[in-house]
C-alpha positions as CSV (number, residue, x, y, z in Angstrom):
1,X,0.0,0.0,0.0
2,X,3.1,2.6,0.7
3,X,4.6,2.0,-2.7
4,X,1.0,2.6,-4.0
5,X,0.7,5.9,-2.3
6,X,4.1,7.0,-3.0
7,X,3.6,5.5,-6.9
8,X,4.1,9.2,-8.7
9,X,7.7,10.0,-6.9
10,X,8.5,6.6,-7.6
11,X,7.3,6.7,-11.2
12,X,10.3,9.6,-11.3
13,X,12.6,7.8,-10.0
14,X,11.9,5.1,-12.9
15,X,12.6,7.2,-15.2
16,X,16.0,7.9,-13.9
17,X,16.4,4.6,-14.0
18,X,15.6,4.0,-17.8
19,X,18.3,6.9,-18.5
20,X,21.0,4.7,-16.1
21,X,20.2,1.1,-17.5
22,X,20.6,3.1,-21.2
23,X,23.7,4.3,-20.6
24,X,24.6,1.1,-19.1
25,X,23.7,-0.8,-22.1
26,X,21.5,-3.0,-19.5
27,X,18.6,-3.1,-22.6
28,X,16.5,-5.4,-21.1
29,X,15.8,-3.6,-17.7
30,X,16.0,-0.6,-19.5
31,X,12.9,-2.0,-21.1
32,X,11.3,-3.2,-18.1
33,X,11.9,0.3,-16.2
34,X,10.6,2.2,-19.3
35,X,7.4,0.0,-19.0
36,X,6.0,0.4,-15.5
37,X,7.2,3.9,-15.7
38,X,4.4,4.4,-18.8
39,X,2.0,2.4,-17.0
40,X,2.2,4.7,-14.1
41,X,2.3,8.0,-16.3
42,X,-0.8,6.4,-17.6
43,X,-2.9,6.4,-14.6
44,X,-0.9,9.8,-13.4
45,X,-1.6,11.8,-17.0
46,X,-5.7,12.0,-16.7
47,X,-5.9,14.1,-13.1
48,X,-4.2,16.6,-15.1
49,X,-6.8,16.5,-17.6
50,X,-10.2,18.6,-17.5
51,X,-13.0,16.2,-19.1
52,X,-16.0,17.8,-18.2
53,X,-16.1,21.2,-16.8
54,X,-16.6,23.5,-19.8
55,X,-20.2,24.8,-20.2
56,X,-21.2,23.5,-17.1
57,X,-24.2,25.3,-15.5
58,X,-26.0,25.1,-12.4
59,X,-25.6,26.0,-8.7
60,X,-22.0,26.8,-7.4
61,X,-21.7,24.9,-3.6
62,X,-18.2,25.0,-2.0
63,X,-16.8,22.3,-0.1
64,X,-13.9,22.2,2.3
65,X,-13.2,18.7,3.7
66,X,-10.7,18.5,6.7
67,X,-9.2,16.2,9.2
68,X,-8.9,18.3,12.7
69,X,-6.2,15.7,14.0
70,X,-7.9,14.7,17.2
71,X,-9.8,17.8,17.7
72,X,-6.5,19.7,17.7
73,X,-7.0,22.2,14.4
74,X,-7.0,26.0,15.8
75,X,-10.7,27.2,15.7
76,X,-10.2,30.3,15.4
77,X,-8.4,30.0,11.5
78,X,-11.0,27.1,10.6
79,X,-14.0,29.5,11.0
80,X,-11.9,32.4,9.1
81,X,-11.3,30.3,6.2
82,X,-14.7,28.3,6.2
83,X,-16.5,31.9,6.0
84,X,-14.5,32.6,3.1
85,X,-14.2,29.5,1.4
86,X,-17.4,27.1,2.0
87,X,-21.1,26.4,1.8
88,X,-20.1,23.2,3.5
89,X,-17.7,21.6,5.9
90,X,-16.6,17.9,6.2
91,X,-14.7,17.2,9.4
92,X,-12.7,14.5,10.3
93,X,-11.2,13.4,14.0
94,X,-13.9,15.9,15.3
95,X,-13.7,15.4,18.9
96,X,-16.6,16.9,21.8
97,X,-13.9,19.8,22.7
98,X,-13.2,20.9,19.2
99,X,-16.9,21.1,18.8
100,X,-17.4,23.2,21.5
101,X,-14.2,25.3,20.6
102,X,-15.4,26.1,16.8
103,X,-19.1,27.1,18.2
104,X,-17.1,29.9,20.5
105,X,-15.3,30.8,17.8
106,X,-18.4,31.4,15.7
107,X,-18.8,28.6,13.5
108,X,-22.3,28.3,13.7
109,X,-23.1,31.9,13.5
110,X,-22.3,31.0,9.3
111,X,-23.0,27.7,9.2
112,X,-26.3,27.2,11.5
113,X,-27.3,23.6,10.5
114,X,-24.8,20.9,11.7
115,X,-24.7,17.3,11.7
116,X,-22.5,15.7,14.2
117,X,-20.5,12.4,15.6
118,X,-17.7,14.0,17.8
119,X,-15.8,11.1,19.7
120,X,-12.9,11.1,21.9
121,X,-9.9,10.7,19.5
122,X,-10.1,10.1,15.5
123,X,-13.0,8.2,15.1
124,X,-15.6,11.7,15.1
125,X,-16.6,13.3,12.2
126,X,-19.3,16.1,11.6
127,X,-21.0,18.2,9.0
128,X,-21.8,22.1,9.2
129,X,-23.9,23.6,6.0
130,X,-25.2,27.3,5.0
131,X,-28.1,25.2,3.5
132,X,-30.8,23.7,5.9
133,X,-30.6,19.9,6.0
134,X,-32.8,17.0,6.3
135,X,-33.1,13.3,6.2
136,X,-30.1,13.0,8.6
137,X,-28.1,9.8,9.1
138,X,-25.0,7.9,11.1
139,X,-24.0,5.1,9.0
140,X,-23.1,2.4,11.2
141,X,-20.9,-0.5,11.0
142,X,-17.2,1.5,9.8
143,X,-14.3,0.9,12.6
144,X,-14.8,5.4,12.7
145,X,-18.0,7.7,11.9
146,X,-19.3,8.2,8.6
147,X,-22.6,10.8,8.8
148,X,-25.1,11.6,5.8
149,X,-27.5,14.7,5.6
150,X,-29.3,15.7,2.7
151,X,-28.9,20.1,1.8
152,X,-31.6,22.3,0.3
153,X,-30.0,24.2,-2.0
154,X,-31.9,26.7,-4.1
155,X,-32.4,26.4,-7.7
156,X,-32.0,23.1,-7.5
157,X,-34.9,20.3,-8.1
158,X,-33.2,17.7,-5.9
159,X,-31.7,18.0,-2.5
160,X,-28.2,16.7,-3.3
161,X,-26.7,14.2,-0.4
162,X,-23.4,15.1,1.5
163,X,-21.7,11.9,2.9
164,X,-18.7,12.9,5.2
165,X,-16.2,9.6,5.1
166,X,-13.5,8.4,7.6
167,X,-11.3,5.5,7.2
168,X,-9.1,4.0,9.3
169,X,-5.2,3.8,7.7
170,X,-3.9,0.9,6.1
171,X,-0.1,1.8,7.6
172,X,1.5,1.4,10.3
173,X,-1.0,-0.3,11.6
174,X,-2.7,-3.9,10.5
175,X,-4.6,-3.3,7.3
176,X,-7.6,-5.3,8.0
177,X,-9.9,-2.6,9.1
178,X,-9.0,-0.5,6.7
179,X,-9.7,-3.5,4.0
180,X,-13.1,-4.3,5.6
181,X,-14.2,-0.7,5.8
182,X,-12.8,0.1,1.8
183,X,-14.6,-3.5,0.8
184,X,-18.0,-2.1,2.1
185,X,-18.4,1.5,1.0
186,X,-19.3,1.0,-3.0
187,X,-22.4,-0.5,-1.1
188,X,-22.9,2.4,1.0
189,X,-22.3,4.8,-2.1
190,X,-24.3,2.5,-3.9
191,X,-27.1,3.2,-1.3
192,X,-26.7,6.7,-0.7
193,X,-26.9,7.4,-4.6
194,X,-30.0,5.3,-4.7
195,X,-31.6,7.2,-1.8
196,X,-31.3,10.4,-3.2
197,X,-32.5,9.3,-7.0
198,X,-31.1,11.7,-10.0
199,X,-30.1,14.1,-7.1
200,X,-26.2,14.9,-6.7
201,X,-24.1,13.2,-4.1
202,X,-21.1,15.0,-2.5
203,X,-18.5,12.4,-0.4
204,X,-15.3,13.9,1.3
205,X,-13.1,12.9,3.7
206,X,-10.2,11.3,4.7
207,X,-10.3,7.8,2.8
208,X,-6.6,7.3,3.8
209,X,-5.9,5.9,0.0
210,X,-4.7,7.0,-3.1
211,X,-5.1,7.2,-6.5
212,X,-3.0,4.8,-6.9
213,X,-4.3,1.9,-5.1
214,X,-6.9,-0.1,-6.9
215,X,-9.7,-0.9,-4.0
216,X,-9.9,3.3,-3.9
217,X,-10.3,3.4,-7.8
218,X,-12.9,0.8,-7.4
219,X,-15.3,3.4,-5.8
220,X,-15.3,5.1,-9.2
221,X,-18.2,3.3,-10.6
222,X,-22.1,4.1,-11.0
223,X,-21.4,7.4,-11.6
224,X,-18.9,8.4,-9.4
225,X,-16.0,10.3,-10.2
226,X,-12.7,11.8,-8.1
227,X,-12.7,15.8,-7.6
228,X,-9.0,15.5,-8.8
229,X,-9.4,13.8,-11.8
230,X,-12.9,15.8,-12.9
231,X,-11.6,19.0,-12.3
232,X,-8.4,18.1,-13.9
233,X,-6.7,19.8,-10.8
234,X,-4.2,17.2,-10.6
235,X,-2.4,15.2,-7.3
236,X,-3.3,17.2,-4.1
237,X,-1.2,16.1,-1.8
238,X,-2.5,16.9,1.9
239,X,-0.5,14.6,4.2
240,X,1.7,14.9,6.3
241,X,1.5,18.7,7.0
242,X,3.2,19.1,10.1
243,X,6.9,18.7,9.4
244,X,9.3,21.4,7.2
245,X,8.9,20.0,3.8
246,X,5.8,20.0,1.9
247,X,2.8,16.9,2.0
248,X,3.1,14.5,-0.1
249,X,0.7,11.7,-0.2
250,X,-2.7,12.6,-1.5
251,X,-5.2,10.4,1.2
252,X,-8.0,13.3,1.3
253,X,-10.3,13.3,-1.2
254,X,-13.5,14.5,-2.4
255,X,-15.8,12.4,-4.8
256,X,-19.1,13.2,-6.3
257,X,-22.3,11.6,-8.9
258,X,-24.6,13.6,-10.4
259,X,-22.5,17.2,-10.3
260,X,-19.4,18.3,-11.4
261,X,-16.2,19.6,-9.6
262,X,-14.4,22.6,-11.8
263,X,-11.9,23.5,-9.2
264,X,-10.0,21.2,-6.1
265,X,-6.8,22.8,-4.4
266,X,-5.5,22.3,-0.7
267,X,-5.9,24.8,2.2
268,X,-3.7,24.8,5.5
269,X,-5.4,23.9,8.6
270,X,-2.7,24.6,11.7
271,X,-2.9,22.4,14.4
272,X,-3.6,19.6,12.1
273,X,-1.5,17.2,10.0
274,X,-3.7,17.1,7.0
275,X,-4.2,20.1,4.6
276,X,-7.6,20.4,3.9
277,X,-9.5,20.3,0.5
278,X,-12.0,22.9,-1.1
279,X,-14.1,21.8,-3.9
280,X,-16.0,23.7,-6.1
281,X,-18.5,21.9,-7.4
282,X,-22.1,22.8,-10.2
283,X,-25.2,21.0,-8.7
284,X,-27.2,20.8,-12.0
285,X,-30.5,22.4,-11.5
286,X,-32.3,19.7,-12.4
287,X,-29.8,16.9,-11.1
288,X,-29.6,13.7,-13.3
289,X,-26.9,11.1,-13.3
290,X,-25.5,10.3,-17.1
């Protein structure tokens, strides 16, 4: 799973390598280098590309997405940049203290309607809208929180679906709740897409994958599609963000069905670990899934 996440550096480094084996006259690894290095360019090449967002009309929602590391992210910038940034908020590792530390800060002042699962630690998550919400869920059975709400936006003829996603990492520790919690959600997106019917569905969070590995590009079926790739935006690294050089592994991620994302870049979030995300995404007005 590590070399999967760190797939794009590596794909790099291969191509140093095709250059050394040439020189070396070593054609036959040369060859093998210059292969995997293409077949990683190949699944590297289409973030970069826009496939859908000209001419798209409908209403704009913003979406920041953002693990809180324990409840430790400083309020006080999180509401400053949600004000100016978002329609809606996605929170990961949302803990009972951070919630009452973002509500004195004035979070709910902008955002009245919330939806949340705080828990002691990194298993909480939570959901704060501009847009009144109904038909509220928890979605059990995940080793962390996952929450649903559907939004009321105006101009739009159905209430899209926010889905706000935690799972468990695959590294250091075992991988098997991570695999049993990556093995289930197509179902849940399967269910939350058929629940809302044409209308849009917006999923962020902190999947702990990448690109790269093949059960997260598995959830990119019935309709769904990666922020990164749709908007063409590229990798967004957002992890780690708490040492001196720059994140580098791309585990946060917004995906959507029924709408489209024309914009996706990263946002700092002090106190955490994790840059967030903010998605700008079209809600058709009359939603319907090609």
């Amino acid at each position: 799973m590590l070399t999967a996440a760190l797939s794009p550096y590596l794909m790099l480094c291969g191509l140093v390598a095709v250059a050394l084996l040439v020189l070396a006259r070593s054609w036959i690894l040369a060859m093998v280098a210059l292969v995997v290095s293409v077949v990683t360019l190949a699944l590297e090449v289409p973030l970069y590309l826009r496939s859908d967002v000209a001419h798209v009309e409908g209403v704009i929602v913003r979406v920041i997405t953002a693990n809180l590391r324990n409840g430790s992210a400083d309020p006080d910038h999180l509401v400053k940049s949600a004000e100016a940034q978002a329609d809606v908020l996605a929170f990961q590792e949302l803990t009972p203290r951070e919630v009452d530390r973002l509500s004195t800060a004035g979070l709910d002042a902008t955002f009245p309607y919330r939806w949340l699962e705080p828990r002691r630690g990194a298993s909480g998550v939570g959901l704060w809208s501009r847009f009144p919400m109904h038909d509220t869920k928890r979605i059990d059975g995940y080793t962390m929180a996952f929450v649903s709400a559907r939004i009321r936006v105006a101009g739009t003829s159905i209430d899209p679906s926010v889905l706000v996603v935690h799972l468990p990492g695959p590294w250091p520790q075992p991988i098997d709740d991570w695999r049993r919690d990556m093995d289930r959600l197509p179902t849940t997106l399967d269910e939350v897409a058929e629940g809302v019917g044409g209308g849009a569905v917006v999923v962020a969070g902190d999947l702990n994958s990448t690109m790269d590995m093949r059960p997260f590009r598995s959830l990119l079926r019935n309709g769904y599609r990666d922020a990164a790739e749709q908007s063409g935006a590229g990798i967004k690294p957002t992890f780690p963000a708490d040492w001196p050089l720059p994140p580098f592994i791309a585990i946060d991620h917004v995906v959507t069905r029924g709408c489209t994302t024309t914009s996706l870049r990263t946002i700092e979030i002090p106190g955490s670990d994790h840059r967030g995300l903010v998605a700008t995404i079209v809600i058709p007005p009359s939603s319907a899934t090609a």
